[in-house]
Every structure is written in C-alpha cells, then in structure tokens.
C-alpha positions in Angstrom: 38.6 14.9 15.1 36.9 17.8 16.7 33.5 16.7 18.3 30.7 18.9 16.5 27.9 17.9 13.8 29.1 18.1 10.5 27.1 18.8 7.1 28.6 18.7 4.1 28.8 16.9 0.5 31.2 15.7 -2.1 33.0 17.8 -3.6 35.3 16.9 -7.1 38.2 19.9 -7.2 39.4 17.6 -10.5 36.7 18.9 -12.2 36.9 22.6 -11.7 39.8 24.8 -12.4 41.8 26.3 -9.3 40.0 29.4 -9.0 36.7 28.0 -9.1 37.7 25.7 -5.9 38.4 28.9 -3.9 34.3 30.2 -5.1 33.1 26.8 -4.2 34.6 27.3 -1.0 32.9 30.4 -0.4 29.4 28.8 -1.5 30.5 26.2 1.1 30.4 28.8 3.8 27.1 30.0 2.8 25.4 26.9 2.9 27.0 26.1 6.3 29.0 23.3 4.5 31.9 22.5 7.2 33.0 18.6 5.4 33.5 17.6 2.3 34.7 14.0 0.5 37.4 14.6 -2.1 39.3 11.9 -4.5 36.9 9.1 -3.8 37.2 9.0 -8.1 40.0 10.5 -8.9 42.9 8.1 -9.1 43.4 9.1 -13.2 44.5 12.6 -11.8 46.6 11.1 -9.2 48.7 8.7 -11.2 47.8 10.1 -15.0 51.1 7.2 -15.8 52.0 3.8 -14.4 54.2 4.9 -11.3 54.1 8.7 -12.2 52.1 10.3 -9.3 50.7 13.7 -9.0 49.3 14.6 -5.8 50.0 18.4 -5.7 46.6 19.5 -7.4 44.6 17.5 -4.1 46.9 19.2 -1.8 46.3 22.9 -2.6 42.9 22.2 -2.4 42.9 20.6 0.8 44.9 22.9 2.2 42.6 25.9 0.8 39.8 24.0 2.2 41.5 23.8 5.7 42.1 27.4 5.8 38.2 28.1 5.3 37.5 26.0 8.6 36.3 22.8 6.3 37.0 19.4 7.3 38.0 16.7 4.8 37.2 13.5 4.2 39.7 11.7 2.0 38.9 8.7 -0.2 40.8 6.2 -1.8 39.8 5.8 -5.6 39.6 1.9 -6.0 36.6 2.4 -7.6 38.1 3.7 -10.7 41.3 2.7 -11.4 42.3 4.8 -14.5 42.2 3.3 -18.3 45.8 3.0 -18.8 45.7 0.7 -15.7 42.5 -1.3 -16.9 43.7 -1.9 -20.6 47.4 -2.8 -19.5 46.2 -5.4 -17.0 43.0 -6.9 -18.3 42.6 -9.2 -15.7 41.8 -6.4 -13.4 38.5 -6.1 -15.2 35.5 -8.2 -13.8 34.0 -10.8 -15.6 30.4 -11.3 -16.2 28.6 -14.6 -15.8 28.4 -15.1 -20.0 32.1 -15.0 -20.1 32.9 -11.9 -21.7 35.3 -9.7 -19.6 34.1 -5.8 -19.0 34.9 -2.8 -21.2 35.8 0.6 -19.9 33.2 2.4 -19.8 32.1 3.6 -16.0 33.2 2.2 -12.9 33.3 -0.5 -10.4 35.6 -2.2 -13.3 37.9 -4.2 -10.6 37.9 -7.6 -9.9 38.7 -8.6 -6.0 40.5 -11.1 -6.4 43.2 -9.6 -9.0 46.4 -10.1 -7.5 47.8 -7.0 -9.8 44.2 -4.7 -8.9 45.5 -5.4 -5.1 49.2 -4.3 -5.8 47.6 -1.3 -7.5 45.4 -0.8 -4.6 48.2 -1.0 -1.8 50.7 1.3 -3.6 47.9 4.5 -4.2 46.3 4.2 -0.9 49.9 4.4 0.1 51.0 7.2 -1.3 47.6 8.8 -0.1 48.3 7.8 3.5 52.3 9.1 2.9 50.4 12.8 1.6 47.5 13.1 3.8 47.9 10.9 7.0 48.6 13.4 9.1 47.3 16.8 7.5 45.2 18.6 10.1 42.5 19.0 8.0 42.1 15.7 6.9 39.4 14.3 9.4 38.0 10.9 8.0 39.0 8.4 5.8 36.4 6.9 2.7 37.9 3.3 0.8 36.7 2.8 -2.3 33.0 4.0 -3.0 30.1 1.9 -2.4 31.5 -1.3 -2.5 29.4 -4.7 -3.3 28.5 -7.6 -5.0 27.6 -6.0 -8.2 26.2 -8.2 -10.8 26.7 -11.5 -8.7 30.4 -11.1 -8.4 33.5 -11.7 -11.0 33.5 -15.5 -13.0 36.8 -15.1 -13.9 39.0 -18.2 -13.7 40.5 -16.8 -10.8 37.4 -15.8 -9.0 36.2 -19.4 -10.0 39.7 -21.3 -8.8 39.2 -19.1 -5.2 36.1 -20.2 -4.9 36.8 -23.8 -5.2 39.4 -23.3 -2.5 36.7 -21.6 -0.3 34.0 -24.6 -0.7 37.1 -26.7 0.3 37.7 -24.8 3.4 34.0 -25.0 4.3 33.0 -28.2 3.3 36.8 -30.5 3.6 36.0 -32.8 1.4 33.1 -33.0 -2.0 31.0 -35.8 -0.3 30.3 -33.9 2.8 29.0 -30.6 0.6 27.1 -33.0 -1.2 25.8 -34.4 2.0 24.8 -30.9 3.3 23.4 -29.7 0.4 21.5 -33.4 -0.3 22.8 -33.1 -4.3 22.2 -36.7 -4.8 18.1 -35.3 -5.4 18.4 -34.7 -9.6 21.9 -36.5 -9.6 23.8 -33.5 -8.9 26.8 -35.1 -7.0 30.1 -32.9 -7.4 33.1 -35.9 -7.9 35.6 -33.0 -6.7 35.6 -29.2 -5.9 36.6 -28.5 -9.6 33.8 -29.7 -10.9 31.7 -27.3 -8.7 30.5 -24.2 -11.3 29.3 -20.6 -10.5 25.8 -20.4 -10.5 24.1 -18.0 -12.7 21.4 -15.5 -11.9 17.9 -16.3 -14.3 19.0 -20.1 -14.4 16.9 -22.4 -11.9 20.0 -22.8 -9.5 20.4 -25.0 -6.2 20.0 -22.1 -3.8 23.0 -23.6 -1.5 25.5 -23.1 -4.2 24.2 -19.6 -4.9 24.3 -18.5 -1.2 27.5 -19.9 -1.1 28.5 -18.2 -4.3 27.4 -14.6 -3.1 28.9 -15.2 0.5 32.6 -16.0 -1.2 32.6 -12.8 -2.9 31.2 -10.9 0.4 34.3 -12.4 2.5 36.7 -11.7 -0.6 35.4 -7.8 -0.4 36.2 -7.8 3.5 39.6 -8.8 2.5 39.5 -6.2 -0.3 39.0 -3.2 2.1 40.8 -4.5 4.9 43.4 -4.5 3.1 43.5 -0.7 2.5 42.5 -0.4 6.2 45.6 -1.8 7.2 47.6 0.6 5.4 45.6 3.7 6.7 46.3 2.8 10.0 49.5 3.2 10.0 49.7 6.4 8.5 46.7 8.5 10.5 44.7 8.6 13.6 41.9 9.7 11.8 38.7 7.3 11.4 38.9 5.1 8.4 35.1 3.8 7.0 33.5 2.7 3.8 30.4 3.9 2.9 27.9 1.5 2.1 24.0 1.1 1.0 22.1 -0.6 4.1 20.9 -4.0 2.6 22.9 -6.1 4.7 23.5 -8.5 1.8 27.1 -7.6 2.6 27.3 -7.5 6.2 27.7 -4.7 7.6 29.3 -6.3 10.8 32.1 -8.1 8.8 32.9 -5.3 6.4 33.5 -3.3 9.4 34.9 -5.3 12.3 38.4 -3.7 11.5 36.9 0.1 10.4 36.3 3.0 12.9 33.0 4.4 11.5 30.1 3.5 10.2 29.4 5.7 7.0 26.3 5.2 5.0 24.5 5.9 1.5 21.1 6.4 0.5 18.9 7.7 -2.1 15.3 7.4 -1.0 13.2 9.9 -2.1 11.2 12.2 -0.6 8.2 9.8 0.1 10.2 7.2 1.3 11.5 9.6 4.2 10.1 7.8 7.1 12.0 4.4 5.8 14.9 5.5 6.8 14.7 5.5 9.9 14.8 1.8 9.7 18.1 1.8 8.8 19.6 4.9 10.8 18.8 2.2 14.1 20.5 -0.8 12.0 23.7 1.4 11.8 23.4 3.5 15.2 24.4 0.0 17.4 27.0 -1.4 15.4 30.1 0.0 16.6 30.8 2.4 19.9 30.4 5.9 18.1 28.3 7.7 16.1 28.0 6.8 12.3 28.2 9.7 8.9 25.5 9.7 6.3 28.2 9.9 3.6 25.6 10.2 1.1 21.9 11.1 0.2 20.0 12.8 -2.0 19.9 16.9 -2.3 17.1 17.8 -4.5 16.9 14.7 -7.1 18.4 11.7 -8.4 19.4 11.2 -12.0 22.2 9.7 -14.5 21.9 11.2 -18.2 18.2 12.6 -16.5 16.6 13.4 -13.4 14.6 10.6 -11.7 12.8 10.1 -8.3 11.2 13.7 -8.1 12.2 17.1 -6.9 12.2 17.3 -2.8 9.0 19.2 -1.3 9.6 21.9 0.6 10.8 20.9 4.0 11.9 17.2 2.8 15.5 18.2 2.6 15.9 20.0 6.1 13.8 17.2 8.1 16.2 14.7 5.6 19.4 16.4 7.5 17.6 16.5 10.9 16.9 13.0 11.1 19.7 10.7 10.8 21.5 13.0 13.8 18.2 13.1 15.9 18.8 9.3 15.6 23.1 9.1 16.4 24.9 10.5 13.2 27.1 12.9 13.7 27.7 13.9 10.0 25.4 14.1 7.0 27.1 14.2 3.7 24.5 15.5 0.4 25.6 14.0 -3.2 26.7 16.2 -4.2 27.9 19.8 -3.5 27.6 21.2 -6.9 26.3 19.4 -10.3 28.6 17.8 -12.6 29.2 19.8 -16.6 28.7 16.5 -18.0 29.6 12.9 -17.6 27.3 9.8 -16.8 25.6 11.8 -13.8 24.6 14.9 -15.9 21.3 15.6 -14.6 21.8 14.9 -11.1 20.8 17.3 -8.1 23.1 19.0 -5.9 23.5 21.8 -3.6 24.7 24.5 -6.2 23.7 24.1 -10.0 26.4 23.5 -12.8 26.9 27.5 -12.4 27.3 27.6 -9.2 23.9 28.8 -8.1 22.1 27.4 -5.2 18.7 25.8 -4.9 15.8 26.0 -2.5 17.3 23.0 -0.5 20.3 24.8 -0.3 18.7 27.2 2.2 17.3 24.1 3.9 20.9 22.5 4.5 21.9 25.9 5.7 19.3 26.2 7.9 20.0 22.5 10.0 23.9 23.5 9.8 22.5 26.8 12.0 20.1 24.5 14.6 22.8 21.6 14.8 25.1 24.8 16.4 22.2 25.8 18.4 21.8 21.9 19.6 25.2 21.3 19.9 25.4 20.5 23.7 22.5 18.9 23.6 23.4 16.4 20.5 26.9 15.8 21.5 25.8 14.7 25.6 22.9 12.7 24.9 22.3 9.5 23.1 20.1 7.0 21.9 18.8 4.5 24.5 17.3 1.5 23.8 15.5 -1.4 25.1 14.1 -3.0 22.0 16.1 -5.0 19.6 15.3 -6.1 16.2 16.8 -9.1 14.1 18.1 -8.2 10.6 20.3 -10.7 9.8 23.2 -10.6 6.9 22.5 -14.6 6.9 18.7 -14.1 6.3 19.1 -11.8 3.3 21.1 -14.3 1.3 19.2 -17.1 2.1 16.0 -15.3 1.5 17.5 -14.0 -2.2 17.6 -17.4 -3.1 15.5 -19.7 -0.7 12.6 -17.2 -0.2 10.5 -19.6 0.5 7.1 -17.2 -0.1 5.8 -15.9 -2.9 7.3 -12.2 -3.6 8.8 -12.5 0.0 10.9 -9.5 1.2 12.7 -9.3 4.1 13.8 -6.4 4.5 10.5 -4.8 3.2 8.8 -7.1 5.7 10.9 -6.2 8.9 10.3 -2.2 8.2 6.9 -2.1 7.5 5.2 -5.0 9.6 7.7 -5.0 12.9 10.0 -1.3 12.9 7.1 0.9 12.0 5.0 0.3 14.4 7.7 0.9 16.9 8.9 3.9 15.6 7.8 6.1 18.8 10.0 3.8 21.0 13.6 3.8 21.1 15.1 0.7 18.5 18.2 -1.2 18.0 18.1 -2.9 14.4 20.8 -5.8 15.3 22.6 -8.6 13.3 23.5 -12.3 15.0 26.6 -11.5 16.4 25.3 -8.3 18.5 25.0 -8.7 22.3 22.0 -8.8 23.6 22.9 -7.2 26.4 20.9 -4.2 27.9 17.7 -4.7 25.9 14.7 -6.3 27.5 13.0 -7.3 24.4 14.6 -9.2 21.2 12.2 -9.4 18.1 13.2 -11.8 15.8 10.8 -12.0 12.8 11.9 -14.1 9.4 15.0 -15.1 11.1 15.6 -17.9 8.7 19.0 -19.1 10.1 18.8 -18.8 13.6 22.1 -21.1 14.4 25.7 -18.5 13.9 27.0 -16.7 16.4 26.6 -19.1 19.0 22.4 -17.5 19.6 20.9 -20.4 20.8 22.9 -20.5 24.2 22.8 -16.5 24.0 19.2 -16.0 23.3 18.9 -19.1 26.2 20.7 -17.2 28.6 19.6 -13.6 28.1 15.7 -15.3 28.3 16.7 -17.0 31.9 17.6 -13.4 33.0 14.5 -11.9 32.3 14.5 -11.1 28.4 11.4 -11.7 26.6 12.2 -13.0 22.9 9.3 -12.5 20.3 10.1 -15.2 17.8 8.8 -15.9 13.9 7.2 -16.2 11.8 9.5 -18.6 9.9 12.7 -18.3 12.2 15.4 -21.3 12.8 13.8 -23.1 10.0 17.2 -22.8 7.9 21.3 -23.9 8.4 23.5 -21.6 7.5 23.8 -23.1 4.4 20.9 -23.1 3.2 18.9 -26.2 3.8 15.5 -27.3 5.9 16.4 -29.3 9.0 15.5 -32.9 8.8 14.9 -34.0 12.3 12.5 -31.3 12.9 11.0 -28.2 11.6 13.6 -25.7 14.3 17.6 -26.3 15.7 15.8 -25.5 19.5 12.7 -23.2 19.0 11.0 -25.8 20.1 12.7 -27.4 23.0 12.8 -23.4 24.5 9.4 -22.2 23.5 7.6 -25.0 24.8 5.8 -25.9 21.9 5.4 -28.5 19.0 4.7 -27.4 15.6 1.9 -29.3 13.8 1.7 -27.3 10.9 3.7 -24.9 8.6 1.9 -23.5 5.6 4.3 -20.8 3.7 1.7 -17.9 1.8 1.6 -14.5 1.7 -1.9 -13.7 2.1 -4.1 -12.5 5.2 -6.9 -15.2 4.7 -6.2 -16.2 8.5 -7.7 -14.8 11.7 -7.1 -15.5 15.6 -9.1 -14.5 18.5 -6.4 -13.3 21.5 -7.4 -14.2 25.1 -8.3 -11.0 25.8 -11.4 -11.5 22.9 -10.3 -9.5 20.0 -9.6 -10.6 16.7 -7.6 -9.4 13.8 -5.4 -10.8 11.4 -1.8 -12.8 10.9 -0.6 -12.9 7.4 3.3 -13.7 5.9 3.5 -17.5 7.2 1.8 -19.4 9.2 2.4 -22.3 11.5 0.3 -23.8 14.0 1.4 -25.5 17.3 0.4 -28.1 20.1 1.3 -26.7 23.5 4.4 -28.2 25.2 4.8 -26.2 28.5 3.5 -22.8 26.5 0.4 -21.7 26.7 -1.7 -20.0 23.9 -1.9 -15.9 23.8 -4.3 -16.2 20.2 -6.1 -19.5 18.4 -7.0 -19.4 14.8 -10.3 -18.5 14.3 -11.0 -19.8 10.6 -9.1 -22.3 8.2 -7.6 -25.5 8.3 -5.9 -24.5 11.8 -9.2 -23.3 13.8 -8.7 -23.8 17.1 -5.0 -24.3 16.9 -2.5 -21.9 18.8 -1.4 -19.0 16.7 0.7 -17.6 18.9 2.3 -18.8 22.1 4.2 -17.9 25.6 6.4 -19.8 27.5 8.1 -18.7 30.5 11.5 -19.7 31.2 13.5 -18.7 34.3 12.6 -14.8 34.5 11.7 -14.5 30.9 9.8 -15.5 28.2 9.4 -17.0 24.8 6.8 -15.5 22.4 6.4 -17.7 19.3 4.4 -16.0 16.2 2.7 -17.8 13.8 2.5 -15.3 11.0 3.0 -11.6 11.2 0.6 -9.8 13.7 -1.2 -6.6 13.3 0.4 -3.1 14.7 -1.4 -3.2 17.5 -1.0 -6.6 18.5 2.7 -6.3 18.4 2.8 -3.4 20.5 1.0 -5.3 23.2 3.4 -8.3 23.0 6.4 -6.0 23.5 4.8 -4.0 26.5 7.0 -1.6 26.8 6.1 2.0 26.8 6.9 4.4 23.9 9.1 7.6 24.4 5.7 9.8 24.3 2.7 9.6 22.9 2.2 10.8 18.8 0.6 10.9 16.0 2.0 7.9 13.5 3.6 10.5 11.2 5.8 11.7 13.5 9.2 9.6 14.5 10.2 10.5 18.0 13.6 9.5 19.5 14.4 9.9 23.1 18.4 11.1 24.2 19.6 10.4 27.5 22.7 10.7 29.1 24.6 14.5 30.3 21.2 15.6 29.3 18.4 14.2 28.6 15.2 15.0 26.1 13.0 14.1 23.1 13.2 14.5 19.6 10.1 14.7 17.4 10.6 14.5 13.5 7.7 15.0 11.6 8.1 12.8 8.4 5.2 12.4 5.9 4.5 16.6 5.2 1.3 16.6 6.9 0.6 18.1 10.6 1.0 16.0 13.2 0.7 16.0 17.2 2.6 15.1 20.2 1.7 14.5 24.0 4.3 15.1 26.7 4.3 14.4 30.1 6.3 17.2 31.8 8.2 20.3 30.9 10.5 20.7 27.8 12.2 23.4 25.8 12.8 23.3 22.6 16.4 24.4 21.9 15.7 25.5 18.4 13.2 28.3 18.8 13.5 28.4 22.9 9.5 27.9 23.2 8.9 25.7 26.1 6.0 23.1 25.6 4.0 20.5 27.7 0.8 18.5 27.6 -0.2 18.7 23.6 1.8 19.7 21.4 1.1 20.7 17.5 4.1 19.7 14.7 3.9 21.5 11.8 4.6 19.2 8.5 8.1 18.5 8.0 9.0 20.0 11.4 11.6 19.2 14.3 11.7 20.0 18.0 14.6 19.1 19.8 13.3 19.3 23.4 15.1 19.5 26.5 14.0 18.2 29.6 13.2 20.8 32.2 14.1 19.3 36.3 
C-alpha cells in the first residue's frame, strides 16, 4: 500500500449501471476521491444462487477504478447475507429476547454462532480472497460492516447452549459462580449451568449475569471476524480491518489483536465536532500504524429522512482535516453518491442521486489538495504523547449495568470532565492491556475494574520509575465480574496510595467544595469519597458537608513517582495542575492543537466550534498550506487549519 493520505467514500457499483460507474469515476477525480469501499453489502449480487457466484460485475469495476488511479478497499458482505440464504437456513437469523426469530427485512440478520452463517461466511470471503487478493488496486480489506452487540445479542438455543458452556469455562463449577456473584441474596442459587437464563434488557436483572451475558457475545464476535481474517491472510498482503463505532463496549483491543488497521465509524454532527477528537487518540495508540476513518458524515444523516442537520460551511473540511492532524491516514465519507431509494433514501453524500455535487463536495476537494501539499510533512511526523487516559472495555459493561450513579456516563464523563481539558496537549486514550510505557502521566478516572491485565504490578512498577498516576473517582471498586470487594472498598489503591478510605458517597451533583493547599477553592462533583492519610498527604480538604475537613484529594510518593487519588471529579483547572505537564502551545479552548514530531517536526491547530479563535507560539513556523510563516500570536479563522512547520 503506497504511503499517501487517502480521502474517499463508499461507493455501491451494484447499484448503478456500467456506464454510470465510469461518470462516478470521473466525479471521483474531481472531488479528489483517490479510495473507495466496494461490496461491503453486496453478497446477493455475488452469489444471486446457493453456490452460483458472480464476481465479474465487481471486477470490471475495480479494475476501471484502478485504471483512474483509485484505490480499493474491499469488503466482505456478512452483513447481509442474501434472502435465499436467510429463508433456506432460518437458524442463521438472530433471535430476539421475546423468542421470536428475525424477519428479512434490513440487515445485521446473522446470528454468530450459526454453525451454517460461518460455512456461509468462510466460503464468500473465500472466493473474494481467490478474486481480489492480489489485484493491484485492491489496497485494504473491510469484514463485515459495523459489527456489534445489536439488541443484546442472539437468544437462540444455540446462543443460549454456548453460553452455558462459557459460564462453565469461567466459573468451573455452579457453586463457585454463585459464590462470586453472592446469588444466595433473593434465593437465586443456579443448581447447574443449564439452569442459568439470558437476562433481558427492561427486566431488573443481576448485573453479573448481564455483564457476563454481553461479554459472551463480544468474545463470540472476535471469533466471528477472526475467522474471516484468517482466510484473508492467506490470500493478500494487503491490510485487513473492521470498521467499528468507538464505544468500546466491544473492545476494540480484542476485536483487533489479529487485524492490521484500525478503521473507524462515526456520525457526529457538526456541533459535536470537537468530540471526536476524543476518540481519534483512543484509536491512534492501539496498534503500530496509522488508523482510516472508514466512515463519517458528508453533509447529513438520515434513513427514510434527513436527520442531524446540514454541515456549516467549513464543518466538512475541518471534519477531513482533523482525524489525520491527529494519525489517520485515510478518511472515508458515507457515502460517495446518494442512494435512488432503499432504507437510507434521504441520506447525504458527496454527489446527489443525479450525480451533482454539493458544497461539501468542494470542501473534501479542497483537504484532498492540502493533504498533497502536507504530504511530507504528514507522512514523517507523528503524534507524541506523554499523557495517557483510561477507557476501559471492562468499565463500559460494568457501568451499563452496575452504574452505580444516577444517569452515570462514562464515556460522556471521561471526554468532557478529563480529555477536554487536555485537548492542547498531546493524549493517548488507552485500554488495560496498553503499556504504559513512554507516558509520564496515567489518568485513570471511573476505572471501575482496575484488576485485568495484570495493572496493579504494572501501574506499581511504572509509579516506582517515576510515573505519576491520577487515580478515581470510583476506580478499583469493581472485579471483573462485576461485584464490590468485600474486604475493603479497593484490590490495592489503598496499600499504594497511602491512604484509607473513610467514606464513599456515590451522587452526581456538585454540592461539594475543597479548599487546595495552595488556598483556592472550587468544586468536585461525580463521586465522592473521603480519606484518612496513610503515608499520603492531602493536596485539597472538603470545605462544606458531611466530609469538612477530610482529604479530598491525596499524594503519595512512591519510589520516583507518585499516586494522586481523586475524590470526585475536579474542575478543568485543577486537573491541569495535577498533571503538570506543559501543553503543545498556548490557545484559545476552541481550538484543538496536536503536536508531530519525528523526520520533522511541527504543530497542528484545528479550529473546531466555527468561531475565531487564537494561538501563541513560541518560535518560528510555516504554515505548509498557504506558505505564510507565523510566530508570537496568531489569529484562526473559524473552522480553520494551519499545519505549521518548525523553522531551525
């Protein structure tokens, strides 16, 4: 795969006649298009009869697409197997909680465990591998489409039997779940694994069995596309990824351990911009290469209508800037041009039903011009960081159903309380099992279930060296199954933080205040606890409540490090003090900067929320999209970039 930035979309040749392919292909090259995804839903085309294949019609089109200089991404279509296949073999087709087993009537029909979907799986992504493996053009690989959890999993009797097996694998024997998951409370002892049933969202459900429940299905949909993986790789050299939305309910660690690339899908709209920068540094670290946006939106959302708003002007471009100012090196728009009809109708694109382009249009083409321009740039710097942040796979099922607060959000919580305010440094957004490496500070707010992936020694070790770890509010509190600890309120945040928790009080409010040692007071809010020193010694005291006078938050120093314990979620400002580090320059809060380092070395300055911002650099830069040079204060215009270069 030739290193360059790609920009492109999906594209569905199955839906337009031959010569319309070869127009689309000329629209491509206006709008500086030089990717698409093809056949991610096509698999009725493909194989229109059991065992009768047609591949010819993707092949022309590929190859005509190859010939215009545009790469392809090729996707297997799991995600749609076609009628004939789901009304011959019912028992492909998922079944819901109630009982009753799905109809035909969109997609994501399969059930995972299927032993016939799977044969059906292996023998078209075969023949896809056979076709396309080694084409030229053919520069990524997509399985299935958006794959997940969808409606709490399948609870058919096989999905049921497998999970019986994987409680029995987990657990060994029906009196040591029960143990763990203390069942004897409301006489809910299982006798044996078969009597264990599915929990069912809506229903007041013991949140061990659920987490359980949700976890089974994840690990049977790492199997699922592994499966398919395995295949690929013996056909092409080409990356192979699946792309995925960013809630980390299926890990995104475990779904790709055996992948290449890290693909990605979103949908924000335009005022949710800045948010995603949250999830570009949760996908930047996770493997050794730079990961595609396989999907976002061009203009609007919509099914049978539009929803979620037309783009501003400038929202699209700074939307295509900012996942590769941050490590992508492809950005993929849902999708090239709009759909005649079907279930997605009204949804925007790059070229209308009629092939005309749209404002945006002009806006992709206009990044596909700059990312040439930046090219060197881009391609020898990187993203650098020495702050990582928690966001644990773990924590998000326990926290679907063991929330413990009120209207608690994790995710919601980590990107508005703990990444925002760092969004003028340099992040890492990292699960458990990430090293810790390189980074000098290690947030870890919420972190329910601090226990996996051996982190207690880690976190132990990297603190001795010289890390300092911000910890809580409301971290080791959980097992990874789900359940309080009963010997004490943490596994060993105690024993390493030097401190001794006297109280924990659980709300969601900001009634409580703490005066720092340094005399200012402000608020903590999302969980409190309060502590008696043990070795640590106090950084705030409550100011008001039941805990005045009590340590809010705490610091213990251990070897060459540190442990900095929170009580509840501090202000912006007070965060930024406990992490200490300085940001990549100084800016106005709408504006998301990103330092590169590396062959050579510079800042990127994204202006996000379509209102002028400012930016204060110490030095000389250039910016290699317009060639002004710029020091000291610098103006951004709303939704504008500058890709600055370091002058020696």
């Amino acid at each position: 795969m030739e290193r360059k930035i790609y920009i492109g979309a999906a594209y569905y040749p199955e839906v337009w006649p031959e010569s319309e392919v070869e127009q689309d292909i000329a629209r491509m090259k206006a709008a500086g298009v030089n990717v698409v995804r093809v056949a991610e839903f096509a698999w009725g085309k493909m194989e229109p009869e059991e065992g009768v294949f047609d591949l010819g019609w993707l092949e022309c089109a590929v190859d005509k697409l190859t010939a215009a200089g545009i790469g392809v991404i090729m996707c297997t279509p799991t995600c749609t197997p076609p009628r004939w296949l789901l009304d011959k073999y019912p028992e492909t087709r998922i079944v819901y909680a109630d009982g009753t087993r799905t109809q035909v009537f969109s997609r994501c029909h399969p059930c995972k465990t299927s032993s016939v979907m799977r044969e059906k799986n292996r023998i078209i992504t075969q023949k896809l591998a056979e076709a396309f493996g080694k084409k030229k053009g053919v520069i990524g690989w997509q399985i299935d489409n958006e794959i997940f959890p969808y409606n709490e999993g399948c609870y058919c009797e096989n999905c049921q039997k497998k999970f019986r097996m994987y409680l029995k694998d987990r657990y060994g024997t029906p009196e040591n779940l029960n143990e763990k998951w203390k069942t004897a409370r409301w006489s809910l002892e299982y006798k044996s694994f078969d009597d264990v049933i599915p929990p069912v969202r809506g229903r007041w459900e013991h949140p061990s069995l659920q987490t359980e429940w949700i976890r089974f299905h994840c690990e049977n949909i790492v199997s699922y596309v592994n499966e398919q993986a395995q295949i690929l790789h013996r056909y092409t050299d080409a990356p192979v990824g699946t792309d995925m939305m960013a809630t980390n309910l299926l890990g995104y660690y475990d779904l790709n351990e055996k992948l290449d690339v890290i693909q990605f899908n979103h949908y924000e709209p335009a005022r949710d911009l800045p948010r995603t920068a949250f999830s570009y540094d949760f996908l930047r670290p996770i493997k050794d290469a730079p990961f595609w946006v396989t999907e976002t939106q061009v203009g609007w959302n919509g099914s049978t209508f539009a929803n979620c708003g037309f783009r501003p002007e400038g929202s699209c471009y700074v939307n295509t800037w900012l996942p590769v100012a941050k490590g992508a090196e492809m950005v993929e728009y849902w999708l090239f041009r709009a759909h005649p009809n079907g279930h997605e109708l009204a949804h925007g694109a790059l070229y209308n039903t009629a092939g005309r382009a749209y404002r945006v249009t002009q806006e992709v083409a206009r990044a596909a011009k700059e990312f040439e321009k930046c090219a060197s740039f881009l391609l020898k710097s990187r993203v650098q960081s020495r702050i990582a942040l928690h966001y644990s796979s773990a924590v998000v099922k326990a926290a679907e159903y063991a929330p413990m607060v009120q209207d608690f959000n994790y995710r919601e919580l980590l990107i508005e309380r703990f990444h925002r305010p760092l969004r003028r440094h340099n992040v890492d957004v990292i699960d458990t099992a990430h090293s810790l490496d390189g980074y000098e500070v290690l947030i870890s707010p919420f972190l329910f279930t601090a226990e996996e992936n051996g982190l207690p020694a880690r976190i132990a070790q990297w603190v001795q060296e010289g890390g300092t770890w911000i910890v809580g509010p409301m971290s080791d509190i959980m097992t990874d199954y789900a359940s309080k600890y009963t010997d004490k309120p943490h596994s060993f945040l105690e024993e390493l933080a030097g401190v001794y928790e006297t109280y924990d009080l659980p709300v969601g409010n900001g009634e409580y205040r703490v005066r720092w040692t340094d005399g200012d007071v402000d608020a903590l809010d999302t969980c409190f606890a309060a502590y008696e020193l043990r070795g640590a010694r106090a950084l705030a005291v409550y100011e008001n409540g039941e805990f005045a006078g009590l340590p809010a938050v705490t610091e213990n120093r251990v070897g060459k490090g540190r442990v900095i314990v929170l009580g509840g979620a501090p202000t912006a400002q007070a965060l930024l003090r406990l992490v200490g580090l300085p940001p990549v320059a100084q800016a106005s809060e709408n504006v998301a900067l990103i330092g590169r380092s590396g062959k050579e070395n510079g800042i990127i300055a994204v202006e996000t929320e379509r209102r002028a911002g400012e930016l204060m650099l110490e030095g000389d830069y250039v910016d290699l999209i317009s060639g002004e040079k710029y020091a000291g204060r610098t103006e951004l215009a709303p939704y504008s970039v500058l890709v600055l270069k370091r002058q020696n």
